[in-house]
Every structure is written in structure tokens, then in C-alpha cells.
C-alpha positions in Angstrom: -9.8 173.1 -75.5 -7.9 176.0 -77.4 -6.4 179.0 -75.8 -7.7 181.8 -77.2 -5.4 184.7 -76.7 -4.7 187.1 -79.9 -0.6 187.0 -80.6 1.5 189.7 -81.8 2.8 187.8 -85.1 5.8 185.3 -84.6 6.5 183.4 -81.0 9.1 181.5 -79.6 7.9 177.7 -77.8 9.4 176.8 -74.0 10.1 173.2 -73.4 11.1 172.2 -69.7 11.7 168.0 -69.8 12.2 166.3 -66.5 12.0 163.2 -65.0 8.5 162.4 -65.9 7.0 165.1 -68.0 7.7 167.7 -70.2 6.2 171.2 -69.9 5.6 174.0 -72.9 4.5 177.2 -73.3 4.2 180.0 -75.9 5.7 183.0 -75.9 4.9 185.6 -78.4 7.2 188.5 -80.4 5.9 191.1 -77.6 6.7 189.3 -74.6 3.3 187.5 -73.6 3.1 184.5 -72.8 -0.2 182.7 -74.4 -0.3 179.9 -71.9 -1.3 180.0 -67.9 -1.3 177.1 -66.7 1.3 173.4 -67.1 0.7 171.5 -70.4 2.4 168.6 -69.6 2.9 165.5 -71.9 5.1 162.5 -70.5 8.9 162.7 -71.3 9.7 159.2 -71.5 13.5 160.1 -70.8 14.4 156.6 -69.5 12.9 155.4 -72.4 16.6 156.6 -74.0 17.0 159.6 -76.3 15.0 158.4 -79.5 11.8 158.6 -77.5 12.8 161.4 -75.1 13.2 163.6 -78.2 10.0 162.5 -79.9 8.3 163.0 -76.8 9.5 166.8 -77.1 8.5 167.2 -80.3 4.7 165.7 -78.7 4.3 168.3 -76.0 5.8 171.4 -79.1 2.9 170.3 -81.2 0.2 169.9 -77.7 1.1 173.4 -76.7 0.6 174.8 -81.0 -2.8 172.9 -80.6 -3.9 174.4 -77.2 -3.2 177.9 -78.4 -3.9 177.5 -82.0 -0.4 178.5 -83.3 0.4 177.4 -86.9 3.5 175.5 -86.8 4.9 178.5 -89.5 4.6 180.9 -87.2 7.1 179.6 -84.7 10.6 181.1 -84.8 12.7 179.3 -82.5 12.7 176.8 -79.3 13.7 177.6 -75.8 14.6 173.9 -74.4 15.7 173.2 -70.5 16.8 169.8 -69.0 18.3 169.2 -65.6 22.2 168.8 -65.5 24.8 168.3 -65.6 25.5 169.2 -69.3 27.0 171.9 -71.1 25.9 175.2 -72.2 25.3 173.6 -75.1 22.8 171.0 -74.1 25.2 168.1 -74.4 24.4 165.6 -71.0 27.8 165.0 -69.2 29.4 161.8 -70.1 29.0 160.7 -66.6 25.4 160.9 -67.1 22.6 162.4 -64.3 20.1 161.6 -62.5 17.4 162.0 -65.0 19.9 160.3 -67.9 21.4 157.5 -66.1 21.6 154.8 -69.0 24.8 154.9 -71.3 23.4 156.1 -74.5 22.6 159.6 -72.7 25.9 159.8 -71.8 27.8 162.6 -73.8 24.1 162.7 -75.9 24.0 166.2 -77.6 20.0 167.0 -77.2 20.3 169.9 -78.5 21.0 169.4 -81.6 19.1 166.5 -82.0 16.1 168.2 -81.3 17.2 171.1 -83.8 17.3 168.8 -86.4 14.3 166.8 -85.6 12.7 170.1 -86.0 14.1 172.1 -88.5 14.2 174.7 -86.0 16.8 176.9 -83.7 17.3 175.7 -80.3 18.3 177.8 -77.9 19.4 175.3 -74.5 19.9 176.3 -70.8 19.7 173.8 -67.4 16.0 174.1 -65.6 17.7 176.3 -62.8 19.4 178.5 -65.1 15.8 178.6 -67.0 13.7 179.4 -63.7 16.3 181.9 -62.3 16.0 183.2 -66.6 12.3 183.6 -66.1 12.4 185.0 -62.2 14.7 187.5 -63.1 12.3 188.7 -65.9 9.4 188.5 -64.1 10.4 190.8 -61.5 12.3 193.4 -63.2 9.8 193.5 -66.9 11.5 195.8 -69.2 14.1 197.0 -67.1 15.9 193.6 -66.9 18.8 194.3 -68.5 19.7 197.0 -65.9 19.8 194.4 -63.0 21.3 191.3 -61.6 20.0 188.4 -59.4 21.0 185.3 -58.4 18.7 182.5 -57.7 18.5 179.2 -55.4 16.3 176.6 -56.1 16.3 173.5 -54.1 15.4 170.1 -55.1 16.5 166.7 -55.4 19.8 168.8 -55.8 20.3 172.6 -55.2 19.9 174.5 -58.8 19.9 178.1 -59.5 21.4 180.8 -61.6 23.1 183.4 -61.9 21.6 186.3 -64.2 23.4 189.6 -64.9 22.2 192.4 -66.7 19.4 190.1 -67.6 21.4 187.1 -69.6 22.5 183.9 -67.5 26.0 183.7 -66.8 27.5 180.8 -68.6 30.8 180.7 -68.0 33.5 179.2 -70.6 32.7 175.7 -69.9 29.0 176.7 -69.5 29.7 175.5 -65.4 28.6 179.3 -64.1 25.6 179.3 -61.9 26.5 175.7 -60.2 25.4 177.0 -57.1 25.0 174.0 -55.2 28.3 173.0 -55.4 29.8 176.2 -53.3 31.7 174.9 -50.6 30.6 177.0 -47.5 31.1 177.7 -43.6 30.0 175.1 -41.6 30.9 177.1 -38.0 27.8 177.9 -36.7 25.2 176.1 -38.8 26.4 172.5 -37.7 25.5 171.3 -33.9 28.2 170.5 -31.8 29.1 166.8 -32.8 27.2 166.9 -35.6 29.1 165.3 -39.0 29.8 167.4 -41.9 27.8 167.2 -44.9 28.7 165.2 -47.8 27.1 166.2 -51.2 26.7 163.4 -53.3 29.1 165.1 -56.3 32.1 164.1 -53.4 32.4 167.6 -51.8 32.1 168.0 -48.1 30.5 171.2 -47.2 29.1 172.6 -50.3 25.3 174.0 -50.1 23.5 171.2 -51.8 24.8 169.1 -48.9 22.7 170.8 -46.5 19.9 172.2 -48.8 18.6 169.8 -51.1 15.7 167.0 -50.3 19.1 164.4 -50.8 21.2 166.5 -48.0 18.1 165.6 -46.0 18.3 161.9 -46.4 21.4 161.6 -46.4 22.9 164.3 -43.7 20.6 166.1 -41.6 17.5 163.6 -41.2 19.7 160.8 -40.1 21.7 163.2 -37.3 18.6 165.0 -35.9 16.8 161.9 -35.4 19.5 160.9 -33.1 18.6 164.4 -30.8 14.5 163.7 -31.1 15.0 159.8 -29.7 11.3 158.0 -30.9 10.4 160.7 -33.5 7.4 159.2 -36.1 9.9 159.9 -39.0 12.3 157.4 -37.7 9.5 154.5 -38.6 8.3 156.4 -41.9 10.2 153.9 -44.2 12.9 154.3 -45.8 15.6 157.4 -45.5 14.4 158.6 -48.8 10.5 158.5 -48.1 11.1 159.8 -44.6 13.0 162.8 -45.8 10.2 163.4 -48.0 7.8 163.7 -45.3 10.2 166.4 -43.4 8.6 169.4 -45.3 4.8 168.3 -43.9 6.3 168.3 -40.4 7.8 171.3 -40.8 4.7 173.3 -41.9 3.0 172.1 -38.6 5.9 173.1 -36.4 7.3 169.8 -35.3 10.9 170.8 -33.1 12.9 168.6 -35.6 12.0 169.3 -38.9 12.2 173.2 -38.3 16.2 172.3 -37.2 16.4 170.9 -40.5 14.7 174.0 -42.4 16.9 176.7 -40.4 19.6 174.6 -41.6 18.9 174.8 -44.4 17.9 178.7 -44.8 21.5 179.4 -42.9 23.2 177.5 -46.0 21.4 179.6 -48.1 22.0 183.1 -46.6 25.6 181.6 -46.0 25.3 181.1 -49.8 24.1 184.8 -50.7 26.4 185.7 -48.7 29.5 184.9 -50.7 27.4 185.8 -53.9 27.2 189.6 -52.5 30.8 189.4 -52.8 31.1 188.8 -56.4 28.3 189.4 -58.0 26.3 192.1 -55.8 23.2 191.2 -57.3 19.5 193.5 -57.0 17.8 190.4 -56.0 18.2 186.9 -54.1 15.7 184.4 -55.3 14.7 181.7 -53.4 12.3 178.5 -55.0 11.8 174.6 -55.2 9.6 172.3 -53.3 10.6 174.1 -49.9 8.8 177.7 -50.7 6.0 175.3 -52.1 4.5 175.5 -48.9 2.1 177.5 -46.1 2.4 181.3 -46.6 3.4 181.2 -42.6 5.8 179.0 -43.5 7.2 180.1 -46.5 7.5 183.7 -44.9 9.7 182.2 -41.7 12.0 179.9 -44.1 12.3 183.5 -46.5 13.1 185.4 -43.8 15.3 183.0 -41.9 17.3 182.7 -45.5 17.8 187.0 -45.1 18.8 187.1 -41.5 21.6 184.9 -42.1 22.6 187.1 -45.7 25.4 189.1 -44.4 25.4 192.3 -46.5 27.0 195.9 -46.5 24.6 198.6 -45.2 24.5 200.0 -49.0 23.8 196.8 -50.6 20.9 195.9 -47.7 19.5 199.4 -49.0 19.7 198.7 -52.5 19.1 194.6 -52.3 15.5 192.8 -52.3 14.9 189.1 -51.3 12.2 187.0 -53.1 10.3 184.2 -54.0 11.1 182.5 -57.7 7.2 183.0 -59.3 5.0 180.2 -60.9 7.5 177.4 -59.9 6.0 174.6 -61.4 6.1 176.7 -65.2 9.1 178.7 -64.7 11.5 176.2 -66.2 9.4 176.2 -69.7 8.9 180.2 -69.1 12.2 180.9 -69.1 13.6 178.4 -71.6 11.0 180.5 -73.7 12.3 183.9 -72.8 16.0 182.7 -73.6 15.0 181.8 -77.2 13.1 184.8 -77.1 16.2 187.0 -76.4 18.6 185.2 -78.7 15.5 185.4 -82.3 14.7 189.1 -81.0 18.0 190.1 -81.2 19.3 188.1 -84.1 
């Protein structure tokens, strides 16, 4: 099936790889995008680079087909991975999650997806893609006269921040590492209750309390100890137990809402410190834990806002919302960054 959406002359592509799929869109010279819904094609990443990249250059020439853009007519690449790598899309030599054999390690894709192509690539992490695309969503054309920072949480705790409407890279391209800001745990642990230990070594940072792995690993196992018999304590293992939390939470079960305040307190804790530094219009929120009920979405948003400790004139001028079309916004805004960088250039 073709999309069949008239284009304003040249575009820009959006590629978002992950775990198990990649994801593309187009984006064309006025700012549409000619794609509304995932094209998805397998990414084959722990298959090693050689595939991984072919696998890209797969769901590039899907997306063409689906919207029936000549290959001529495409200007540059907008590429996302998950971290850690640098700004310039070279995966640390300690490898990740997603690249965990050796030959990823220090493995520039970047460039060897530019020269597989014969096009520019323009490279940012997924969360510095999705807070990219949530920032541009919301503010249009007036993006460059705002800021926002965004958390999204996951597996980890990604996010961005964007400022008047670029991501903030930072001179090691490190900026925007949300998850690993240490914050106060007075007040959002129990009495008794351990400190959080993320898994990059840190005690205390946000990703150790709001992240699907701070569940398994930190809050699940502690609050099962206060809710003696709960059905998550015979759900498996740690990992497909603190899977499960979410679905209890969205039918109000005592234990998993501990764990969700929790986790919104780390993230207004979070906000907080950003209102500090960066003052930003908007505070996004997104990942698999604003994926859920609009009842519960709304209490988890709101929970997130009463513990963001701002100035009277920044609660004034400040909004608080959800990052938009989750599942897309990673190839979205890899897109729009590759758009900013040809339409400027």
C-alpha cells in the first residue's frame, strides 16, 4: 500500500533503531510529515553492525516505497539509537544494552551508515530524538522561542534537554543524561527503606527509582516486603514481575501505586533541579508509564507536578505535558533534526 500524500519537493527520512525494530518516517521540505502510523522493519542489531546497518538501509528504502519517494529526492537522514554514545553516533566502548557484543563497542554508526548511503547523517540518542520531536510538536513554528525538557522512562530513564528548539549536546555530547541526576531521597524513600542503586553505579540518581529496571531491582523487591503474600511475589522472575507492576497499577492495587508515586516524586524532584538551570516553558513526561488509562495517566502527570517545586512566576509561565505519538517520536524527531541541520545548511 502507498501513502499517497502530495510533498513539497525535497524531504529528509527519520530512522529510530532499537532492540528489535527499526522505525522511519518522512519528512518533507515544509515540515509535514508523510507517514502516520510505525513502519517498522526488524533491526537485527545483535546480529552485529554489518547487518544492523543493512537493516537500516531496509526500513530507508520501506518507508520511500510506502510513500512513493524517489530515492533522488531525499536530502539527508535523521538516525536515533539508544545510548550511551556520543553526539556523534559513536556507541561507547563499554557497549549498551542494545550493543552488547564487542564489535559494537566504540562502532561509529554514523558514519557507516553515511557512507553506506551516500547521504548526510544527522545522529542524536532516541530520548534526545523524542524530547526533539515533543518540543516541536507543541510549540510549531514558534519553537525556537522556547525550552523544554523531557523525561522518558524505560528500561532506563531518557530524555532531553531542548533550548530554543535545538537539543543541548554538551562538549562531550553527555547533556540531557537525565537519568543519571543524583537526587533527594528525604521524603520519597520509606523509613527503612534502602537507597536506590542505578545500574551505571550511582546511588540515588532518578533512573534508580524511575525506570522499569529501578523497579526490579529497588522498589518491587522492598514493597513486596510491606504487602506480605502480594500475587507479584509468585509472578516469576524479578524482571517479569516488575513488568506486570504497570497493569496493577492501572487497577489501583495499594502496592504498585507506592511504586508509581515513587516514581512521579523522582520525577518532579527531577524538574525540580531542571527549573533551576534551565527554566524551561515545558516539562515532558513519556515511556511505557504514560502508555496507559487516561485516569491513570492523568494521576501519575499530576502526581509528577505536585512534587515540581517552582517559583510562583515560573508556575505562571510553565506547562506540564505528555511526550505525543510515543511509539513514532523517536523516528519523528531524528527526522526533524536532519530537517533543521539541510534547511539551514
Amino acid at each position: 500500500m502507498t501513502e499517497t500524500r502530495i510533498r513539497e519537493s525535497w524531504v529528509v527520512v527519520g530512522l529510530d533503531n532499537g532492540g528489535t525494530s527499526n522505525n522511519a518516517t518522512v519528512l518533507d521540505a515544509s515540515g509535514r510529515f508523510l507517514v502516520d502510523r510505525l513502519v517498522e522493519v526488524p533491526s537485527l542489531v545483535r546480529e552485529g553492525p554489518a547487518a544492523a546497518v543493512e537493516a537500516l538501509v531496509r526500513a530507508l528504502e520501506t518507508v520511500l516505497e510506502l510513500t512513493g519517494t524517489p530515492r533522488a529526492d531525499v536530502r539527508a537522514i535523521g538516525l536515533d539509537t539508544p545510548g550511551p554514545a556520543s553526539a556523534d553516533g559513536v556507541i561507547s566502548s563499554k557497549g549498551a544494552t542494545n550493543f552488547a557484543q564487542p564489535e559494537w563497542w566504540g562502532f561509529d554508526i554514523r558514519s557507516a551508515l553515511e557512507v553506506r548511503i551516500g547521504l548526510p547523517v544527522v545522529y542524536n540518542n532516541d530520548g534526545n530524538a523524542a524530547a526533539l520531536y515533543a518540543h516541536h510538536e507543541c510549540f510549531g513554528a514558534e519553537a525556537g522561542r522556547h525550552s523544554s525538557v523531557s523525561a522518558i522512562v524505560g528500561t532506563g530513564l531518557g530524555g532531553g534537554v531542548v533550548e530554543a528548539g535545538q537539543v543541548v549536546r554538551g562538549a562531550a555530547g553527555m547533556a540531557g543524561e537525565l537519568g543519571h541526576v543524583q537526587i533527594p531521597m528525604t521524603g520519597l524513600l520509606e523509613e527503612g527503606q534502602p537507597v536506590p542503586v542505578c545500574n551505571c553505579g550511582l546511588a540515588g540518581d532518578v533512573e534508580s527509582v524511575a525506570s522499569l529496571t529501578g523497579i526490579e531491582r529497588n522498589l518491587l523487591p522492598y514493597w513486596l516486603t510491606r504487602f506480605e503474600g502480594h500475587e507479584l511475589a509468585r509472578a516469576g522472575s524479578p524482571a517479569e514481575a516488575a513488568k506486570l507492576v504497570r497493569g496493577y497499577a492501572e487497577n489501583r492495587d495499594p502496592l504498585a501505586l507506592k511504586i508509581f508515586e515513587q516514581q512521579a516524586i523522582a520525577l518532579g524532584r527531577l524538574f525540580s533541579i531542571a527549573a533551576n538551570f534551565t527554566d524551561p516553558s515545558t516539562y515532558f513526561v513519556g515511556g511505557g508509564v504514560v502508555e496507559t488509562s487516561p485516569g491513570f495517566r492523568d494521576w501519575f502527570l499530576a502526581t509528577v507536578r505536585q512534587h515540581t517545586v517552582l517559583r510562583e512566576e515560573q508556575a505562571r509561565a510553565a506547562t506540564f505535558a505528555l511526550v505525543p505519538d510515543l511509539d513514532m517520536a523517536g523516528a519523528r524527531g531524528a527526522a526533524v533534526a536532519a530537517l533543521g541541520v539541510v534547511g539551514t545548511g
